[in-house]
C-alpha positions, 0 to 999 in steps of 0.5 A: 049941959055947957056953961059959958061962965068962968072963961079959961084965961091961962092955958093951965085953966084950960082942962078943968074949964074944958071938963066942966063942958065951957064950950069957950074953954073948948074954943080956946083949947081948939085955938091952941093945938091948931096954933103952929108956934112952937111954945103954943104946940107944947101947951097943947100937948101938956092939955091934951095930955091931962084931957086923953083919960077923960076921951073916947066915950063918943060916936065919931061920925065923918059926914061927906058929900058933894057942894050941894047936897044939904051937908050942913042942913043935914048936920043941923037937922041930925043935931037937932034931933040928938038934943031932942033926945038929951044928947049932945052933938059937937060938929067940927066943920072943916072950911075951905080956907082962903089964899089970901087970909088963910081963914075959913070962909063958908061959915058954918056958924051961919049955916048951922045957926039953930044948932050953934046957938044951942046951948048944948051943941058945939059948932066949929068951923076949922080952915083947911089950910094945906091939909090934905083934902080939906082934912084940918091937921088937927082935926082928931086932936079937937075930936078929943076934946070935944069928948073931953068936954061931955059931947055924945056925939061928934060930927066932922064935916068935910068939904068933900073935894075927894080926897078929904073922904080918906083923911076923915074914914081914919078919925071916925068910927063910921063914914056917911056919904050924903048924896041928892038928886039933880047934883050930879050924884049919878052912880057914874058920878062917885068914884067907887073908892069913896063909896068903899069907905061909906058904911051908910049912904044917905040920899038927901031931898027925898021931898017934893019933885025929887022925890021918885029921882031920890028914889031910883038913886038910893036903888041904884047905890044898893044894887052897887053895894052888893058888888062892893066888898065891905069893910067890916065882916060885921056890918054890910053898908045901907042905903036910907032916904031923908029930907034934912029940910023937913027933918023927916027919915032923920030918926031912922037915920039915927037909929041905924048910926047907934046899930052900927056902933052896937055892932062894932061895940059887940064885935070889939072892932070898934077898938081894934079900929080906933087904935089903928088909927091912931097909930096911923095917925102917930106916923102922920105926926113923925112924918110931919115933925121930921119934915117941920124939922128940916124947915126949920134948919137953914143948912137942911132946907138950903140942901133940901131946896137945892135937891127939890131943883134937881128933881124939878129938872129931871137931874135926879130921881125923887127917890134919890133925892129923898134918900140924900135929905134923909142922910143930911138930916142925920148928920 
């Protein structure tokens, strides 16, 4: 169970504060690696490192839908029911983030509010900044924490503004699409792509009065699936109804989550998954520090600057361009 005593006040505090579960230490730790200054991201990489053997002993489960769908009610109700089972869930909630201030601005912690004050639950809302689709950048650094930290369960919720679904299916070993009646989750609606990387489809608000829409809608997403070809070899993707705002179908829900994860477990996917992953993510990094690293560099971004002009006005061709910032970055 989380503590709330003995507050990391150094960042060397700060791995034994995160493994005694302090969700403040947690916080802090989270505050630290998506902090761009240059001293903050070598302290977050010294506790990263320290923490890397105490991770990846939870279920990671990316959660998307279109504005409407009842994600964070989802979220809570699920979250919810794992504490009634003794489990405990963290949810890393990823906002969009204003233009002005840069800070997240949907509140999560408002939106979640049984769930965050729960002693054994951790809720943290991460502004999206520039990342790609509302995906924070460090969002797979504070999965690991947040495994570091004792949680069973991590929930990553994305805005789900398109192209978030693909930056989250790389973090997560299982991809659920929420969907509901009346929002605009006709078939025709989703594009297929999304749909191709869910291996569990939840329609949501099968209560009241749309309850026969939720019906027809699920039946129309399984007769899809059938002509999608699966990503696994070892799971064919299912279709389920709940009502998050009467908690009901969320056990089953539950249930076909730790089959899933049984299944990749016993198949040994499940680590073949993860470590692709990662490499990926590695190359994200390289990507991402070599392009930092001309930022940085008066003469580089100057000559950068310069050729980006060119390519704006049809003067060269971006391959070109690229390939003389490439040479001027290895001189």
């Amino acid at each position: 169970m989380s503590s709330e005593s003995g507050r990391a006040t150094t960042f060397e505090d700060l791995p034994q504060g995160v493994l005694r579960g302090d969700r403040r230490a947690l916080a802090r730790a989270i505050t630290l690696i998506e902090s761009e200054r240059v001293d903050h991201r070598a302290a977050a990489e010294s506790v990263l490192a320290m923490l890397l053997p105490h991770t990846g002993r939870s279920i990671r489960i990316g959660i998307s839908g279109a504005p409407g769908v009842g994600k964070s009610t989802f979220i809570e109700a699920l979250g919810m029911y794992l504490i009634g089972q003794r489990t405990r869930p963290a949810v890393l909630a990823v906002d969009p983030s204003s233009q002005l201030s840069g800070g997240s601005i949907l509140g999560d912690k408002t939106r979640m509010e049984r769930l965050s004050r729960d002693e054994m639950a951790f809720v943290r809302p991460s502004p999206a900044g520039e990342s790609l689709g509302g995906v924070a950048r460090h969002t797979r650094d504070a999965i690991l924490l947040c495994e570091a930290a004792g949680y069973d369960v991590v929930m990553v919720e994305t805005v789900g503004v398109g192209q978030s679904e693909a930056a989250v299916a790389e973090m997560v070993d299982l991809f659920i699409l929420l969907l509901a009646p009346g929002a605009g989750d006709e078939l025709q609606g989703i594009k297929r792509g999304i749909v191709e990387l869910a291996e569990l489809i939840v329609v949501n608000k099968h209560d009241g009065d749309l309850m026969p829409a939720a019906n027809r809608i699920a039946g129309e997403y399984k007769a899809a699936l059938g002509l999608l070809r699966p990503l696994s070899a070892h799971w064919m993707p299912e279709v389920h109804l709940c009502s998050a705002l009467e908690a009901r179908g969320i056990g089953e829900i539950w249930r076909v989550v730790e089959r899933h994860h049984e299944a990749m477990q016993t198949s040994g996917e499940l680590d073949r998954r993860r470590q692709d992953q990662t490499r990926r993510a590695m190359w994200r990094e390289v990507s991402e520090a070599l392009l930092s690293a001309i930022r940085v560099d008066r003469g580089l971004a100057s000559r950068a600057e310069e050729l980006e002009q060119r390519v704006m006005a049809g003067d060269m061709a971006p391959g070109q361009a690229a390939r003389l910032v490439v040479e001027a970055f290895r001189q």
